[in-house]
C-alpha positions in Angstrom: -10.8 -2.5 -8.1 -10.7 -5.1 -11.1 -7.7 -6.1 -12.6 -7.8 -5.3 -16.3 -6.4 -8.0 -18.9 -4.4 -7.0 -21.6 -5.6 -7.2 -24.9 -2.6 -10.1 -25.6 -3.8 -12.2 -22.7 -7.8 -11.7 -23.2 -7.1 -13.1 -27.0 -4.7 -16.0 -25.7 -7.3 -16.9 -23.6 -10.1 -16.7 -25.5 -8.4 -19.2 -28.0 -7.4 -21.6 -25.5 -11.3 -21.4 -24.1 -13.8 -19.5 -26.4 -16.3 -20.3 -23.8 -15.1 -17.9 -21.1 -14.4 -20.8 -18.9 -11.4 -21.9 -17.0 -9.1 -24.2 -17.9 -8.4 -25.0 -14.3 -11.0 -26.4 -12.0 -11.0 -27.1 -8.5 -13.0 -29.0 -5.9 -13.8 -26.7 -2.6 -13.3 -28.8 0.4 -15.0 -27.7 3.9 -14.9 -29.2 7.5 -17.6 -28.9 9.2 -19.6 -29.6 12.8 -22.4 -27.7 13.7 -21.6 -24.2 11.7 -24.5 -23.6 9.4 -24.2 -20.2 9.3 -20.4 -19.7 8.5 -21.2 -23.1 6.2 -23.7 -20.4 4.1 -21.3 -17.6 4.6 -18.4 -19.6 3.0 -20.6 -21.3 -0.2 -22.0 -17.2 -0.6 -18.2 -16.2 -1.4 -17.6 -19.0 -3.6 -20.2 -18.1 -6.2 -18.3 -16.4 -8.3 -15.8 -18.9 -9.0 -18.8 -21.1 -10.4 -20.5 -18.7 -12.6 -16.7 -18.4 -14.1 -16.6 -22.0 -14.3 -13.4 -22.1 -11.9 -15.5 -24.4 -8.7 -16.5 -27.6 -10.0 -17.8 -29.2 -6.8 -18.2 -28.2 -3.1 -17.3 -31.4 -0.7 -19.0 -30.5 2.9 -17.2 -33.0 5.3 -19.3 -33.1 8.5 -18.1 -34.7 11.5 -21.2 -35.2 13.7 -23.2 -31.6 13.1 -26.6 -31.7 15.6 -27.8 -28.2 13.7 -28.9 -27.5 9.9 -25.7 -27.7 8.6 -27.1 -30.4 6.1 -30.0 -28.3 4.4 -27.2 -25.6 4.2 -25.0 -27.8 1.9 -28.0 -29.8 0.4 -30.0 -26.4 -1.0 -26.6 -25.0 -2.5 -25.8 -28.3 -4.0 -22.8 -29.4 -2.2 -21.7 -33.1 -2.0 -22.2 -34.6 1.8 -20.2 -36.5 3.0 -20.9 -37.2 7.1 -18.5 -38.9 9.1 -15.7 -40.2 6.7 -12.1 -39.7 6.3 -10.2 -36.8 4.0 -8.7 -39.1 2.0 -12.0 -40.3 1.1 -13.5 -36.9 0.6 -10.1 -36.1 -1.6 -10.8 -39.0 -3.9 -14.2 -37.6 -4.1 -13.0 -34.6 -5.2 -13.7 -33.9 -9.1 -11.1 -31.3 -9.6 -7.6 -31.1 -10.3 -6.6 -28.8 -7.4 -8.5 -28.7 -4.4 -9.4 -25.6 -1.8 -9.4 -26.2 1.9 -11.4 -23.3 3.2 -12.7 -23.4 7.0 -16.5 -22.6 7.2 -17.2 -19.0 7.9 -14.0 -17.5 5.7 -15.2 -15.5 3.1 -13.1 -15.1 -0.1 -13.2 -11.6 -1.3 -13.2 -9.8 -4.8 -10.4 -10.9 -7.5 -10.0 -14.8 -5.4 -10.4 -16.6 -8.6 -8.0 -15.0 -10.4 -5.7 -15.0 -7.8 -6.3 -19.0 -8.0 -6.7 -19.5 -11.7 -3.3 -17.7 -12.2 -1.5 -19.9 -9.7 -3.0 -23.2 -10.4 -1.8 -22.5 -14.3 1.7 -21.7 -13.1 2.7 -23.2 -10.3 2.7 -26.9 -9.0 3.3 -25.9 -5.1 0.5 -25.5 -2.5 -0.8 -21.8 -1.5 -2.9 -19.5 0.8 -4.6 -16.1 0.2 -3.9 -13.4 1.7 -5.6 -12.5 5.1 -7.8 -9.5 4.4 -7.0 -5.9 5.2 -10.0 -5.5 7.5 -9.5 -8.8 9.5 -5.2 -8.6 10.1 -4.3 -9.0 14.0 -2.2 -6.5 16.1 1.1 -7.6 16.2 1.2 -8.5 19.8 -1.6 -10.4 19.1 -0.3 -12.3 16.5 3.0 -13.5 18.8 0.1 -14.5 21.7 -2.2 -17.0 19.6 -1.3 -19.5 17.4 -3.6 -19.4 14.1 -4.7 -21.9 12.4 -3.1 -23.6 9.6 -6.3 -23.2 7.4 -6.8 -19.5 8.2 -6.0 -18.5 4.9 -7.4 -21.3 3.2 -5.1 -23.9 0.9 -4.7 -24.1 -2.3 -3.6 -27.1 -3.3 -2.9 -30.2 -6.6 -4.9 -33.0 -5.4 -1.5 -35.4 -6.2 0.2 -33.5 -3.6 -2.9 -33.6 -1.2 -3.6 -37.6 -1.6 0.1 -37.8 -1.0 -0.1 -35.9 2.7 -3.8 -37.4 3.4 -2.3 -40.9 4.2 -0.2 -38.8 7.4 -3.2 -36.4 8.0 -6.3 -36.9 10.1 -7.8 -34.1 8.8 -7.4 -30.8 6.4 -5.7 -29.0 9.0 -3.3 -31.5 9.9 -2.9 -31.8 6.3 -1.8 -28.2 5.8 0.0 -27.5 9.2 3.6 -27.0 8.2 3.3 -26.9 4.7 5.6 -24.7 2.5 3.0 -22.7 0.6 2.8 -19.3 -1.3 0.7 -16.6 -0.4 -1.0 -15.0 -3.0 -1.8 -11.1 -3.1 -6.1 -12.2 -3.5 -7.8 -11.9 -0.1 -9.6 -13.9 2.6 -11.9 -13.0 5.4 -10.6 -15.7 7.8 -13.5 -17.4 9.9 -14.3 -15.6 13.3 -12.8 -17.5 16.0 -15.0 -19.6 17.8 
């Protein structure tokens, strides 16, 4: 179920980092309007990656939520930012890459090394893989259209300020976007 390090790597990266900590950080971006509980769902999958140091903030964009979608963010210490623009909330950002994540995904086991690993070798945006459990029919898949954050996006936050300027918002940012699918898993967001 874990993926075992050699010894090789575990000593290379224990030199770079005698801390245990990532090298590579990234900011968690999340769009929200009125989805506290797939907001808690989300935040819930991403504490892993900040006990290993790998999250360094979680940006909670909110366009016009009604609900408790605020306390959600505010009692797991997320920035809010209501109402503004995603090239605001990109310069916000803290980290070097940033993940777009749609409230209510769920990023399973093994994400951050899955993320770690790319953002230290590759410069080109990504997605994770959609879970086992959650993959469409086939005929279902040529019916509906998904959407471009599904799988999440991986992405350098260069290459994300770049596309903001064209983009009204993270999914127009990532729709069409070359990107690599990496072998970790997400539990896309239930369809609304």
């Amino acid at each position: 179920m874990f993926k075992r390090r050699d010894n090789r790597e575990s000593r290379e990266l224990a030199e770079r980092n005698p801390f245990g900590y990532s090298d590579w950080m990234l900011s968690v971006l999340i769009e929200t309007r009125n989805d506290e509980e797939g907001l808690a769902r989300t935040l819930a999958s991403l504490i892993g990656g900040a006990v290993e140091g790998v999250v360094r903030d979680v940006i909670v964009c909110d366009h016009g939520s009604t609900d408790q979608t605020h306390k959600v963010a505010d009692h797991a210490g997320c920035v809010w930012l209501p109402g503004i623009g995603l090239a605001t909330a990109i310069h916000q950002a803290k980290g070097e890459w940033l993940l777009f994540v749609q409230p209510g995904a769920r990023l399973l086991d093994g994400w951050v090394d899955g993320a770690t690993g790319h953002m230290a070798k590759a410069t080109m945006a990504a997605r994770f893989a959609r879970a086992r459990s959650s993959r469409t029919p086939f005929f279902s898949r040529m019916l509906t259209r998904p959407s471009p954050l599904a799988q999440g996006l991986l992405i350098s936050k260069a290459r994300a300020l770049a596309l903001s300027k064209a983009a009204a918002n993270s999914e127009a940012l990532a729709r069409g976007l070359g990107v690599k699918t990496l072998s970790a898993e997400i539990a896309p967001a239930p369809l609304k």
